[in-house]
C-alpha positions as CSV (number, residue, x, y, z in Angstrom):
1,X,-25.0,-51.3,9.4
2,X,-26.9,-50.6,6.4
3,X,-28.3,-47.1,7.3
4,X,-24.3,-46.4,8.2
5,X,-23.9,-48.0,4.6
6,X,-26.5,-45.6,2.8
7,X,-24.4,-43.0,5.0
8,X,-21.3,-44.2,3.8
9,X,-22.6,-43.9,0.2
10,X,-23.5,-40.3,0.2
11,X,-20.1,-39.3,2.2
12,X,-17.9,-41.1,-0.8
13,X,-20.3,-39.2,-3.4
14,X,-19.7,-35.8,-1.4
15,X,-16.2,-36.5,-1.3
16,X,-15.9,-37.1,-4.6
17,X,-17.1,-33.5,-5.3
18,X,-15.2,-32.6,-2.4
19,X,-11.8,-33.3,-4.2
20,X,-12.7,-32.0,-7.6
21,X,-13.7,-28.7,-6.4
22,X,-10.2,-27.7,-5.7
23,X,-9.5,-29.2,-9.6
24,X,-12.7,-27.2,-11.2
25,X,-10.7,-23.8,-9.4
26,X,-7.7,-24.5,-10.8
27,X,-9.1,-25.2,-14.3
28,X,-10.5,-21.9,-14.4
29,X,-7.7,-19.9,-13.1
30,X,-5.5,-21.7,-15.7
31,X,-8.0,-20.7,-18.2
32,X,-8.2,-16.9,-17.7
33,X,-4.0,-17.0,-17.2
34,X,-4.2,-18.1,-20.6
35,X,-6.9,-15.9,-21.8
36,X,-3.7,-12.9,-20.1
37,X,-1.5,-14.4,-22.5
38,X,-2.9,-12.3,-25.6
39,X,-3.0,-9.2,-23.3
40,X,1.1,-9.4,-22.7
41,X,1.6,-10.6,-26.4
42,X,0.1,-6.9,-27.2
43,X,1.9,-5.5,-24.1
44,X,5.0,-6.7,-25.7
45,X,4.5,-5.9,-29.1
46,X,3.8,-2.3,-28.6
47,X,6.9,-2.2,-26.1
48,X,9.1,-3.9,-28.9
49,X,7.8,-1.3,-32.1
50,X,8.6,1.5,-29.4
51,X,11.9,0.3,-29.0
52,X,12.1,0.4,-33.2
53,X,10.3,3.6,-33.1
54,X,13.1,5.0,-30.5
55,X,16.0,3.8,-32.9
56,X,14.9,5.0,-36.2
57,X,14.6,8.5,-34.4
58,X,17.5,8.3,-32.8
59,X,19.0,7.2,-36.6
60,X,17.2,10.3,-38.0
61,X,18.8,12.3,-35.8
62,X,22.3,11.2,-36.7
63,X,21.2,11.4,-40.6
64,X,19.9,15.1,-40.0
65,X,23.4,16.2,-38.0
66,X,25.6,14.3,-40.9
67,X,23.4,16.9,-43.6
68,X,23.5,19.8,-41.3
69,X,27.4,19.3,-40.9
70,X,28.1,18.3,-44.8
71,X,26.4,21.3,-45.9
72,X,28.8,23.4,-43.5
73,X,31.4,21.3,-45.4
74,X,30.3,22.9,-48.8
75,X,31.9,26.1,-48.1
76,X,34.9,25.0,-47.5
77,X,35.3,22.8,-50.5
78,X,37.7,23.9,-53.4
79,X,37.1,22.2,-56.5
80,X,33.6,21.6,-58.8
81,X,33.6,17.9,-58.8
82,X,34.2,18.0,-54.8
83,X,31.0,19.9,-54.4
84,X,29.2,18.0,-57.0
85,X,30.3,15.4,-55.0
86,X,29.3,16.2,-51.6
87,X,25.6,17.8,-52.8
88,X,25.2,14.1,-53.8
89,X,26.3,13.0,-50.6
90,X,24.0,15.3,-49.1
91,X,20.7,14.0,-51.6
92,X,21.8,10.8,-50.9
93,X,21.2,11.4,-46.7
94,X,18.1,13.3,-47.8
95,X,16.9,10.5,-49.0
96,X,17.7,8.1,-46.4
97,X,16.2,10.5,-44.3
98,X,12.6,10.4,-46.4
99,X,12.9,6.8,-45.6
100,X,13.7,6.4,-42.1
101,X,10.2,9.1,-41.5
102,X,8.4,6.6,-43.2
103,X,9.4,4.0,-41.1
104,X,8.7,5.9,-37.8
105,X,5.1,6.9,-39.2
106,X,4.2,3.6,-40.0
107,X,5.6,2.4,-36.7
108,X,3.4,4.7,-34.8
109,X,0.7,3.6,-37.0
110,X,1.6,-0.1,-35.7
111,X,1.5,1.3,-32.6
112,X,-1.8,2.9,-32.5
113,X,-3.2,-0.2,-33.6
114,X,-2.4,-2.5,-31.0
115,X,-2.9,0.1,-28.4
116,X,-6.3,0.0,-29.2
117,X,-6.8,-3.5,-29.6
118,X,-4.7,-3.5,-26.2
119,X,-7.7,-0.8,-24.3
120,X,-10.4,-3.3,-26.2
121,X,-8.3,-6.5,-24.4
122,X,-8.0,-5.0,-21.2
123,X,-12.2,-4.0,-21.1
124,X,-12.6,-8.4,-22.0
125,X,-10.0,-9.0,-19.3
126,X,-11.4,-7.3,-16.5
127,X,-15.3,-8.9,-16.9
128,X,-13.5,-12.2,-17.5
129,X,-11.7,-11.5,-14.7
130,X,-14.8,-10.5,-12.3
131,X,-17.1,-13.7,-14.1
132,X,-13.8,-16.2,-13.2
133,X,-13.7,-14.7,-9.6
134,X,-17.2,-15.1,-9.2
135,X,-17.3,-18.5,-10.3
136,X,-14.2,-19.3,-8.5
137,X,-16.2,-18.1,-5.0
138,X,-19.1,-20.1,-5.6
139,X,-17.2,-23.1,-5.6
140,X,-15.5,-22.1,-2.3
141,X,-19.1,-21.7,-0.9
142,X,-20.0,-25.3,-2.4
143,X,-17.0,-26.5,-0.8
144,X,-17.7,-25.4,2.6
145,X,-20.9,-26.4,2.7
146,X,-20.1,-29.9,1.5
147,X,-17.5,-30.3,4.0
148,X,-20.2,-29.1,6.5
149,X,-22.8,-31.5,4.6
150,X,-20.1,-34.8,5.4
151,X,-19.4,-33.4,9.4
152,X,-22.9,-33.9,10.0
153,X,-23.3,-36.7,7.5
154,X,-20.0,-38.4,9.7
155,X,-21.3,-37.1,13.1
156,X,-24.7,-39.0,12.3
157,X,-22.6,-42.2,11.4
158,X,-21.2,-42.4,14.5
159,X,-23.6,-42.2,16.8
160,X,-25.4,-45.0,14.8
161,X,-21.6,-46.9,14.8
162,X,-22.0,-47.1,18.8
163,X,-25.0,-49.9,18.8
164,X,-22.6,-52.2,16.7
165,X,-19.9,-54.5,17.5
166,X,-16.6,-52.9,17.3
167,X,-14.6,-55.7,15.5
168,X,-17.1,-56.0,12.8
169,X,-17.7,-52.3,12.3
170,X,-13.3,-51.9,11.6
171,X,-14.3,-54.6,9.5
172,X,-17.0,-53.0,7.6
173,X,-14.9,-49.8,8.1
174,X,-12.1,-51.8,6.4
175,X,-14.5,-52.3,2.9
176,X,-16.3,-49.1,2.9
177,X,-12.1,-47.8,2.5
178,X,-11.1,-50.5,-0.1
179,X,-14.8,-50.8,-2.0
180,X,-15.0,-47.3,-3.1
181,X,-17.5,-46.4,-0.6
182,X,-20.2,-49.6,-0.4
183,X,-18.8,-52.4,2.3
184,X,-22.0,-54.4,2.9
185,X,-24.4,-55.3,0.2
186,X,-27.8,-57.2,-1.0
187,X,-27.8,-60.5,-2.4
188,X,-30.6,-60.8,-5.0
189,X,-31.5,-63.6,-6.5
190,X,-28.5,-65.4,-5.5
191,X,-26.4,-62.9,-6.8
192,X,-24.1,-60.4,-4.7
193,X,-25.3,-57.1,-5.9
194,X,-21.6,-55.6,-4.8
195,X,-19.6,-57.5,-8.0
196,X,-22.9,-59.2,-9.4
197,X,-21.4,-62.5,-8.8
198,X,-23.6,-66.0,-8.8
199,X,-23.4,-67.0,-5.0
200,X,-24.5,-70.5,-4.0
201,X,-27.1,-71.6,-2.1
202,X,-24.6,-72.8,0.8
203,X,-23.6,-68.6,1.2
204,X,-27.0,-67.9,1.4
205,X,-27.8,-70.7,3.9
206,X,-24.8,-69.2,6.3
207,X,-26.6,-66.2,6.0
208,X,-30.0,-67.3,7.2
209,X,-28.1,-68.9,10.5
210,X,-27.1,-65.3,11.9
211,X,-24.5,-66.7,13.4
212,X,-21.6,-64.7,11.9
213,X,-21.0,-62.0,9.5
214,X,-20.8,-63.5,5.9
215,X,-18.6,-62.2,3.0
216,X,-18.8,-62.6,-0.8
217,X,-16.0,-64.8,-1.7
218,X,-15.6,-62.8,-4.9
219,X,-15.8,-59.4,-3.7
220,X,-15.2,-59.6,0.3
221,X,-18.3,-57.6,1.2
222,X,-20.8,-58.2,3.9
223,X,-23.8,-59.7,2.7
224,X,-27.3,-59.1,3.6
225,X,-30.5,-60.3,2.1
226,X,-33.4,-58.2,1.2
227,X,-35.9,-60.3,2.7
228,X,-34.7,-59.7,6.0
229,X,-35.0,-56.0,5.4
C-alpha cells in the first residue's frame, strides 16, 4: 500500500497539471483575442473616417451643383442688388466649399495614418499569432503525454492493488479521493505526518499488534510506522 501511495502521490501531482493545462490554453487564447482588439479598433476607425470622408464629398458635390446652377441663375437676374446678391450667395458656397476640401484632406490624412499603423498591427498580430499557436501546441503535447504518463502510472497501481485485500484497498481508495491524493501515512515521533497531529502511545501500540488497519483519529488516514519500513 505504500508503493500504491507513492503512486497515488505522483497521479494527484500529474493531474493537477492535467487540469490546468486546458486553463494555461485558454489564458493565452484570451490574451491574443485581446491583443485583436486594437487591430479592429483601427479596423473601425478607418471604416468610420471613410464613411465621413464619403459624406463630405458627397456634400461637396451638392455645394459645387448649387454654384454651378446659381451662376446659370446670374443671367437671368434683373436688377443690381439681385446680382450683388446672388455673387454673394455664390462666395459664400465658395467658401463652404474651401472648407469642406479641407476636411476631406485631413480625413484622408487620418486615414493614411491608421492605415499604416493598421499594416504595422497586422505584421505584430500574425508572429503573435504563430508564437501563441506554438505555445498553445506544446501544451497539447504536454497534455498527452501526461495523460499517457498517469495510464501507465494507473496501470502500474493496479497490478500492485491485486496482492491487497479488497475491503481495505476501497478503503484506502476512499482517502487517497477525500485526502487530496495521500490516504496512508508515517507516524513519526508520535505524530501522524498526514495532519501532524500528537497520537498517543495506545495508537501506536494498535499499530504494532498488526491485527487491523489503524486510522488517525484526527485525520482518518492509515497509519504506518517507519520502523517497520
Amino acid at each position: 500500500m505504500i508503493e500504491i501511495q507513492e503512486i497515488d502521490k505522483e497521479i494527484y501531482e500529474l493531474r493537477g497539471e492535467i487540469q490546468n493545462i486546458p486553463i494555461q490554453i485558454e489564458v493565452l487564447r484570451k490574451e491574443f483575442e485581446t491583443k485583436k482588439a486594437k487591430l479592429n479598433t483601427l479596423e473601425e476607425k478607418i471604416k468610420q473616417l471613410k464613411v465621413t470622408q464619403k459624406e463630405k464629398e458627397l456634400e461637396l458635390e451638392s455645394k459645387e451643383e448649387q454654384i454651378r446652377k446659381s451662376k446659370t441663375h446670374l443671367y437671368q437676374i434683373k436688377t443690381n442688388k439681385e446680382y450683388k446678391a446672388k455673387l454673394q450667395e455664390i462666395e459664400n458656397m465658395k467658401a463652404d466649399c474651401s472648407v469642406i476640401e479641407e476636411d476631406i484632406l485631413n480625413l484622408m490624412d487620418e486615414v493614411e495614418k491608421y492605415q499604416k499603423e493598421l499594416v504595422k498591427e497586422k505584421e505584430y498580430l500574425a508572429e503573435e499569432d504563430k508564437k501563441t499557436q506554438k505555445e498553445i501546441q506544446e501544451k497539447e503535447e504536454k497534455l498527452k503525454a501526461l495523460k499517457e504518463k498517469v495510464k501507465i502510472l494507473e496501470d502500474k497501481k493496479h497490478i500492485k492493488s491485486m496482492h491487497i485485500d479488497k475491503k481495505i484497498f476501497q478503503d484506502y481508495e476512499r482517502l487517497v479521493e477525500a485526502k487530496q491524493g495521500v490516504g496512508i501515512v508515517a507516524v513519526r515521533n508520535f505524530v501522524c505526518m498526514g495532519c501532524g497531529m500528537s497520537l498517543p502511545p495506545q495508537v501506536v501500540n494498535e499499530i504494532k499488534m498488526y491485527k487491523e488497519i489503524v486510522h488517525c483519529p484526527m485525520c482518518s488516514r492509515i497509519l504506518y510506522l517507519e520502523e517497520d519500513i
